[in-house]
C-alpha positions as CSV (number, residue, x, y, z in Angstrom):
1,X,9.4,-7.2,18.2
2,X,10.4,-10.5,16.9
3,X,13.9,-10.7,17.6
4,X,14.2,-14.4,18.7
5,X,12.8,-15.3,15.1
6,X,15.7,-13.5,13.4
7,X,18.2,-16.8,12.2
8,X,20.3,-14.4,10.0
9,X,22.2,-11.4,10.3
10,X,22.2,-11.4,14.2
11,X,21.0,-8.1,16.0
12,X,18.8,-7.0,13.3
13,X,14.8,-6.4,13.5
14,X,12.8,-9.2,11.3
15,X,11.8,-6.8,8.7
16,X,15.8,-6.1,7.9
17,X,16.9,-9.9,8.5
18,X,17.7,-12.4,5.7
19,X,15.9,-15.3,7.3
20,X,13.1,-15.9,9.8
21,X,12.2,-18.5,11.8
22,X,9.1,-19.6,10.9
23,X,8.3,-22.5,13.2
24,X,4.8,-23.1,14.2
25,X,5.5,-23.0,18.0
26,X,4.8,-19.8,19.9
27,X,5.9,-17.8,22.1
28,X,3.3,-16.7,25.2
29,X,3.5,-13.1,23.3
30,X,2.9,-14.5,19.7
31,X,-0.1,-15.4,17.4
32,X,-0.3,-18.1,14.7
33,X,-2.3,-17.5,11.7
34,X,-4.0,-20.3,9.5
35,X,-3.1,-18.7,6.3
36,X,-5.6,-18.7,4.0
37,X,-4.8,-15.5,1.4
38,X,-1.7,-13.4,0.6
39,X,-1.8,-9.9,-0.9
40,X,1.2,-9.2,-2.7
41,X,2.5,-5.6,-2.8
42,X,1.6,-4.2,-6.3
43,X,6.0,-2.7,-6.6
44,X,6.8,-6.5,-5.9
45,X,3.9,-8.1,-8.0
46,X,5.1,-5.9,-10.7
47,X,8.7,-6.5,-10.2
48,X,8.2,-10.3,-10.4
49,X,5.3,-10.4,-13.3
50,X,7.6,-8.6,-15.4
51,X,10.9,-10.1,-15.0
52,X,8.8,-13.5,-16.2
53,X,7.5,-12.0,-18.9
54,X,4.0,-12.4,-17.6
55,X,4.7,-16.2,-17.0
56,X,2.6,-17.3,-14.0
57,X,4.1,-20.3,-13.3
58,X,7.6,-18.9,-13.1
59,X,6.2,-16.2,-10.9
60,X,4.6,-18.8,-8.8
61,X,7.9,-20.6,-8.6
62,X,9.9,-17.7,-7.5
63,X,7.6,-16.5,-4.6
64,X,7.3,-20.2,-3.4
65,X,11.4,-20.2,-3.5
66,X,11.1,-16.4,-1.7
67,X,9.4,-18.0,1.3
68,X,11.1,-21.3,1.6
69,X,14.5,-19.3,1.6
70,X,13.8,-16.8,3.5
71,X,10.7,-17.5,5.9
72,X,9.0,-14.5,4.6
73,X,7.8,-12.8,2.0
74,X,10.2,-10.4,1.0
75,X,11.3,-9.7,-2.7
76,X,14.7,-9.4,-2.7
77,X,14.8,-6.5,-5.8
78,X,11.7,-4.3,-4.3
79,X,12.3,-5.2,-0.8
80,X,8.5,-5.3,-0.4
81,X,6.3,-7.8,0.6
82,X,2.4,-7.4,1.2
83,X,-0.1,-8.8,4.1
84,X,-2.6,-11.7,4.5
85,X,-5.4,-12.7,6.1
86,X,-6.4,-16.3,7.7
87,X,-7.6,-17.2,11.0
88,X,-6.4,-17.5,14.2
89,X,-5.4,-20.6,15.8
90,X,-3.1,-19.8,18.4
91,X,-2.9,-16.8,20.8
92,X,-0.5,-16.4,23.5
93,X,-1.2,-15.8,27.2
94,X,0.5,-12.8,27.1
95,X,0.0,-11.6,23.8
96,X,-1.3,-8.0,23.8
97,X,-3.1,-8.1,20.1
98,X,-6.7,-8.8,22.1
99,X,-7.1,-12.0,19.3
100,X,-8.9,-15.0,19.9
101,X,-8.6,-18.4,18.8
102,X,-11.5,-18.7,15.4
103,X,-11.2,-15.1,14.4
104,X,-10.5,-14.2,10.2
105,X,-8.0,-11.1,10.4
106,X,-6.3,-9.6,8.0
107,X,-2.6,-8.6,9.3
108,X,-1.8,-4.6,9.1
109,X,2.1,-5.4,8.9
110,X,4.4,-6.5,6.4
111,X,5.0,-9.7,4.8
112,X,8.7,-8.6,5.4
113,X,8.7,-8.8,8.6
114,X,5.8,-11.8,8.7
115,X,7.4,-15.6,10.0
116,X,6.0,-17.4,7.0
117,X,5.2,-21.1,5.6
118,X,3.2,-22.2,2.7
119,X,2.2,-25.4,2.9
120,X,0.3,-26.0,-0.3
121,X,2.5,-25.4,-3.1
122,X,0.2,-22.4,-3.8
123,X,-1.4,-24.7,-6.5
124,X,-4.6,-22.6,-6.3
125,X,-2.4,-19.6,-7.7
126,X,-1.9,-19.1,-11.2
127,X,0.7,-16.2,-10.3
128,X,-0.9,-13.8,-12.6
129,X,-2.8,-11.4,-9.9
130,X,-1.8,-9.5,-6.6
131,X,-4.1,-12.1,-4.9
132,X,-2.3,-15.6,-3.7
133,X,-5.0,-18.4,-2.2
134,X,-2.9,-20.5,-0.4
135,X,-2.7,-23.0,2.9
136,X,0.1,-22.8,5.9
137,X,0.4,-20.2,8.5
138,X,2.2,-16.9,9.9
139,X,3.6,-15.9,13.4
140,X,2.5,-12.3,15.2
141,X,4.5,-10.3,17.6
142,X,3.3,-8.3,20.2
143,X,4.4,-5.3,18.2
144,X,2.6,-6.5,15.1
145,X,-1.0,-4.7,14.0
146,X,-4.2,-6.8,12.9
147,X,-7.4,-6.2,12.4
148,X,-10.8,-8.7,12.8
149,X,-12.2,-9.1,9.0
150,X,-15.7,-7.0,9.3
151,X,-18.7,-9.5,8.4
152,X,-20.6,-6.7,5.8
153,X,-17.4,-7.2,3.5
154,X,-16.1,-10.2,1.4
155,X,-13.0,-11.4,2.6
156,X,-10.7,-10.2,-0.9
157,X,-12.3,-7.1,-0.4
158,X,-11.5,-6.4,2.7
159,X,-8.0,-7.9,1.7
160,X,-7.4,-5.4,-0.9
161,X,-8.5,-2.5,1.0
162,X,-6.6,-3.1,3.9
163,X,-3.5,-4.0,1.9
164,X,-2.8,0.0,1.6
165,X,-4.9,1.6,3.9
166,X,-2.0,3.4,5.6
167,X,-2.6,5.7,2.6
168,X,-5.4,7.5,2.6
169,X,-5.2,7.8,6.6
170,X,-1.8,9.9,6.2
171,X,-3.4,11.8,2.7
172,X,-6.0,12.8,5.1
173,X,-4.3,14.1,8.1
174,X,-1.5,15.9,6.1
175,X,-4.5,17.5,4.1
176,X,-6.6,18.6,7.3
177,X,-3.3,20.3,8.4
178,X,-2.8,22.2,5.3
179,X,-7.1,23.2,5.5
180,X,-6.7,24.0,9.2
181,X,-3.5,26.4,8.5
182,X,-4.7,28.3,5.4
183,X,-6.8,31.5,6.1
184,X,-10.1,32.0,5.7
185,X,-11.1,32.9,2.4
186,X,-7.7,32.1,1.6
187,X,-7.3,29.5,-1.6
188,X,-8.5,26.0,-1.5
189,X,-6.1,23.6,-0.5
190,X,-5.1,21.4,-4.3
191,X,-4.2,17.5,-4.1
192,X,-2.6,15.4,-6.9
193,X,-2.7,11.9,-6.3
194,X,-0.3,10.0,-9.4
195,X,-2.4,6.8,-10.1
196,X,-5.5,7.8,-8.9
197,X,-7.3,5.1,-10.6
198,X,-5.3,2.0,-8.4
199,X,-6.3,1.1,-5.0
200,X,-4.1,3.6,-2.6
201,X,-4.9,6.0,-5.3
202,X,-8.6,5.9,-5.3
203,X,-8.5,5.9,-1.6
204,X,-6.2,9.0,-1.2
205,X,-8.5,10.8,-3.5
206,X,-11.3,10.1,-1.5
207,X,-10.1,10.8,1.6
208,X,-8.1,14.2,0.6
209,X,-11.6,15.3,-0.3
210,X,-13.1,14.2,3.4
211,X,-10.3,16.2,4.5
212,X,-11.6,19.1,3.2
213,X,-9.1,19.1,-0.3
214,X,-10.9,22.3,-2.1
215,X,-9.5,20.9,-5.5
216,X,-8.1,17.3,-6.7
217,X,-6.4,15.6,-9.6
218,X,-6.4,12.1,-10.1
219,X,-3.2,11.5,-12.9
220,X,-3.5,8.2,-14.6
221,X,-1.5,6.9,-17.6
222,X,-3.7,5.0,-19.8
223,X,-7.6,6.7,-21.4
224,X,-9.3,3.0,-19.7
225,X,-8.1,4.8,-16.0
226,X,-9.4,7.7,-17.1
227,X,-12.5,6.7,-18.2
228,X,-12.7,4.5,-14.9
229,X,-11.6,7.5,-12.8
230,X,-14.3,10.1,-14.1
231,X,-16.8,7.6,-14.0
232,X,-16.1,6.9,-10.3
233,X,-16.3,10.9,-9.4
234,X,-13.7,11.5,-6.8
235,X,-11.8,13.8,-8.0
236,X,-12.6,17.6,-9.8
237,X,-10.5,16.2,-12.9
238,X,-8.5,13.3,-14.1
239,X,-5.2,14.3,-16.0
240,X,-3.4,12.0,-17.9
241,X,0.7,11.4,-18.4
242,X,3.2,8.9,-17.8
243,X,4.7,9.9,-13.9
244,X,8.5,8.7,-15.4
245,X,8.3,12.0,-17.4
246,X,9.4,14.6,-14.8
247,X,8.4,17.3,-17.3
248,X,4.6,15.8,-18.7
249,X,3.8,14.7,-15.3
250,X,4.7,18.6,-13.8
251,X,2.6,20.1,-16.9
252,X,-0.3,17.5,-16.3
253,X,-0.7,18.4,-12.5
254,X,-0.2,22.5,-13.2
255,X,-2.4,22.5,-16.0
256,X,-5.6,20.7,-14.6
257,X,-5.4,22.5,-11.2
258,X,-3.5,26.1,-12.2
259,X,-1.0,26.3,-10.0
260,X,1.2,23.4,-8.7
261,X,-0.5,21.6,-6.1
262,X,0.2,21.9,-2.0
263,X,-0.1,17.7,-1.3
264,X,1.2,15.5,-4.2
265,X,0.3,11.8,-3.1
266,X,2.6,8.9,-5.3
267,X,0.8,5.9,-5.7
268,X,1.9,3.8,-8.5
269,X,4.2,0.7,-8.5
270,X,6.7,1.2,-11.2
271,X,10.3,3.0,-10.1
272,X,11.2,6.7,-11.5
273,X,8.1,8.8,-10.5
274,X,10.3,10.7,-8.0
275,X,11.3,13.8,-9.9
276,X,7.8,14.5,-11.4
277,X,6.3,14.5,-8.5
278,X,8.5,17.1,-6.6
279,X,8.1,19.3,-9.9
280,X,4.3,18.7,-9.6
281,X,4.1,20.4,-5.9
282,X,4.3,24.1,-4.9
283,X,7.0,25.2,-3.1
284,X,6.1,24.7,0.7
285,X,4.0,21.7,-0.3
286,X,4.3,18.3,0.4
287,X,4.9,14.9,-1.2
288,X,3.6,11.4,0.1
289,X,5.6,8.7,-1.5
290,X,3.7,5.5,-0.7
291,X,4.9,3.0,-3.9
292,X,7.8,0.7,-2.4
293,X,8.7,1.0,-6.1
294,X,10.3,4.7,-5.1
295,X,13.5,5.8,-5.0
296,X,14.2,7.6,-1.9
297,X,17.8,8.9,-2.4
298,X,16.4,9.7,-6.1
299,X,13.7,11.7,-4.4
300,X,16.3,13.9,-1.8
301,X,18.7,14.3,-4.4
302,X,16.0,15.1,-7.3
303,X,14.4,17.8,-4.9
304,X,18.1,19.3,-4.1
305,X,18.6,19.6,-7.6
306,X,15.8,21.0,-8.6
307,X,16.1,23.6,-5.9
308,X,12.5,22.5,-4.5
309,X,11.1,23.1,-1.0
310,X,9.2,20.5,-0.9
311,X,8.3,18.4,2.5
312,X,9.0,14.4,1.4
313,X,7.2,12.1,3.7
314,X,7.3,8.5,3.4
315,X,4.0,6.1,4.2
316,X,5.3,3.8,6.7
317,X,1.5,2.3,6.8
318,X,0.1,2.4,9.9
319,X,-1.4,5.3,11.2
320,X,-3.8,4.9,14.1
321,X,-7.3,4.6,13.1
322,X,-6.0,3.4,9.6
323,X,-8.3,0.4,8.8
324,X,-11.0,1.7,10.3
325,X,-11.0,5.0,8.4
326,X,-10.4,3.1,5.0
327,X,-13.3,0.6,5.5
328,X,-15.4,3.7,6.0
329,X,-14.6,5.2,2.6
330,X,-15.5,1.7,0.9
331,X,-18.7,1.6,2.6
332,X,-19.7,5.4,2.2
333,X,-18.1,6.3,-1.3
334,X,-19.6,4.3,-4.1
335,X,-17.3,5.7,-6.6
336,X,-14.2,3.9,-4.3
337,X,-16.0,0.6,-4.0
338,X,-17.0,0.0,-7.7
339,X,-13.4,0.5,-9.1
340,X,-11.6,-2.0,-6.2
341,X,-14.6,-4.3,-7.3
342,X,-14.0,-3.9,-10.9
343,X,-10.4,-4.4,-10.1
344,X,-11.5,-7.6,-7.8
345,X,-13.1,-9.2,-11.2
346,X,-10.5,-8.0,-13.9
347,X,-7.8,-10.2,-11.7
C-alpha cells in the first residue's frame, strides 16, 4: 500500500499523507515509471487555470512547486490529482502488477497517492491544457492498478480516456441493475449525465445506453456542447442549463425526459452541482458524483433538505474491467471518439 513512502503525518495511507517519498530506489514489491505524460484532473486543472487567471506560466509554476513539496501531485484546494503514463524501467521481484521492464502504461491510480519527481522543469508545458509532457519518474505499489498502452491507440488518447474511465464502468453497472429490476413492459430506465459533452460525460452516455438506458439526456451549459453533443449521437436529447442552478438544472433534466430520471451521473469539474442533481433524480433513483470538484457533505445535507430519497454513490475509479470496457466504447462508438479527438486538438 505504500506505507514506507509516507514522510509526513505518520500512520496515514499515501493518498492522505502531506509528503511522499519519492526516491527512485525500489522496493522488491514496487515499479518505477519513466514519466513521460501527466493528465491532470479536469476539478484541479480548473482550480489552478483559474486562480491564475489563465496564466500558464504561473500554472506551470505552481504544479512544479505541488510536486517538489509534496512528492505528488496533489492540489491542495481540490485534493485531486490525475494519472500518467511512461514506461517501465524497474519492476520488483515480488511485485504482483505482472509489468515488465520496456512496457508504455498508463497508471489507473491517482496522482495523490503517486511517489512523484519531475525532472525537466516541465518546459514542454505551456500550463494551459489538462495534458503535461514532461521527464522524471513515479513509484507503484503492489496495491496500485496499471494498464499496458494498447498499440491501435495514440498514446494522449489513450491517456485521456483512461484518465476517467472508472466512469462509465460504474454508469453502466448501476444502469444494468436498474434494467434487470424493472418489469417487463415496465418504463424504460432514464439517465441524465450533467456535462455530457466532456470526457467522463461522453463516456457515461455511451455506456448507460450499452447498458440497456431506454432514454438519455446529455446536459451541457454552453450551445458549442450542444451542437458537439447532438452531432456525436449518444444520447436521445441534449438539454441545456448551468448545473449551479439547482432549479434550471431540475427543469432541464424533467422537461427533456418527462419525468425525473432514475440514474443522474455528475460529470463536470466546477463545485456546486450537488443540489441540482438530487432535484434532477426520481425518488428511489440514484446519483453518481464523479467531479472531485463535488461537495459531498453539500450533497448529504442538500438531499436531507430537500426531503429526497435518492441513493448518492461516489466514483472511487476503479471498477474491475474498467479500462478495458472504456477502450471498447472508443473503438466501437464513433460518436465518443470524434469529440475526445476534437477535444485532443482544441488543447
Amino acid at each position: 500500500m505504500g506505507l514506507h513512502r509516507v514522510v509526513e503525518p505518520a500512520g496515514v495511507l499515501p493518498q492522505a499523507a502531506w509528503r511522499l517519498d519519492a526516491r527512485p530506489e525500489i522496493a522488491a514489491n514496487e515499479v518505477r515509471i519513466r514519466v513521460e505524460r501527466l493528465n491532470l484532473d479536469a476539478a484541479s486543472f480548473r482550480q489552478l487555470f483559474d486562480k491564475h487567471g489563465g496564466d500558464g506560466d504561473a500554472v506551470r509554476a505552481e504544479v512544479l512547486e505541488i510536486i517538489s513539496a509534496r512528492g505528488k501531485m496533489q492540489n491542495p484546494v481540490t485534493g485531486s490529482g490525475g494519472m500518467l503514463i511512461g514506461t517501465v524501467e524497474e519492476a520488483g521481484r515480488r511485485s504482483p502488477l505482472g509489468l515488465k521492464s520496456g512496457e508504455r502504461v498508463a497508471t489507473l491510480v491517482s496522482l495523490t497517492l503517486t511517489p512523484l519527481v519531475v525532472t525537466d522543469g516541465l518546459a514542454r508545458w505551456d500550463g494551459r491544457s489538462e495534458q503535461v509532457p514532461c521527464d522524471g519518474w513515479a513509484i507503484l505499489f503492489a496495491r496500485s492498478v496499471a494498464a499496458v498502452l494498447p498499440e491501435d491507440l495514440d498514446p494522449q488518447l489513450s491517456l485521456a480516456v483512461l484518465d476517467v474511465c472508472g466512469a462509465p464502468a460504474l454508469t453502466a453497472r448501476v444502469v444494468s441493475r436498474y434494467v434487470a429490476e424493472r418489469a417487463v413492459g415496465g418504463p424504460p430506465v432514464t439517465v441524465a449525465v450533467i456535462g455530457g459533452a466532456g470526457k467522463s460525460g461522453s463516456l457515461s452516455l455511451a455506456a448507460a445506453r450499452q447498458a440497456g438506458a431506454g432514454r438519455t439526456v446529455g446536459v451541457v451549459p454552453v450551445a458549442a456542447e450542444r451542437d458537439a453533443l447532438t452531432a456525436a449521437g449518444l444520447c436521445d436529447a441534449v438539454a441545456m442549463a448551468d448545473a449551479r442552478d439547482p432549479v434550471a438544472l431540475s427543469t432541464a433534466v424533467t422537461s427533456t425526459l418527462g419525468i425525473p430520471a432514475d440514474v443522474t451521473v455528475v460529470c463536470v469539474d466546477v463545485p456546486g452541482c450537488e443540489h441540482g442533481a438530487v432535484l434532477a433524480t426520481a425518488d428511489g433513483g440514484t446519483v453518481i458524483f464523479f467531479s472531485m470538484a463535488t461537495s459531498f457533505s453539500a450533497a448529504a445535507l442538500g438531499a436531507e433538505g430537500l426531503a429526497a430519497d435518492v441513493t448518492m454513490l461516489v466514483g472511487n475509479g476503479y471498477v474491475p474491467g474498467h479500462a478495458e470496457l472504456a477502450l471498447g466504447l472508443l473503438r466501437g462508438d464513433p460518436g465518443v471518439r470524434g469529440l475526445f479527438e476534437a477535444r485532443l486538438a482544441a488543447d
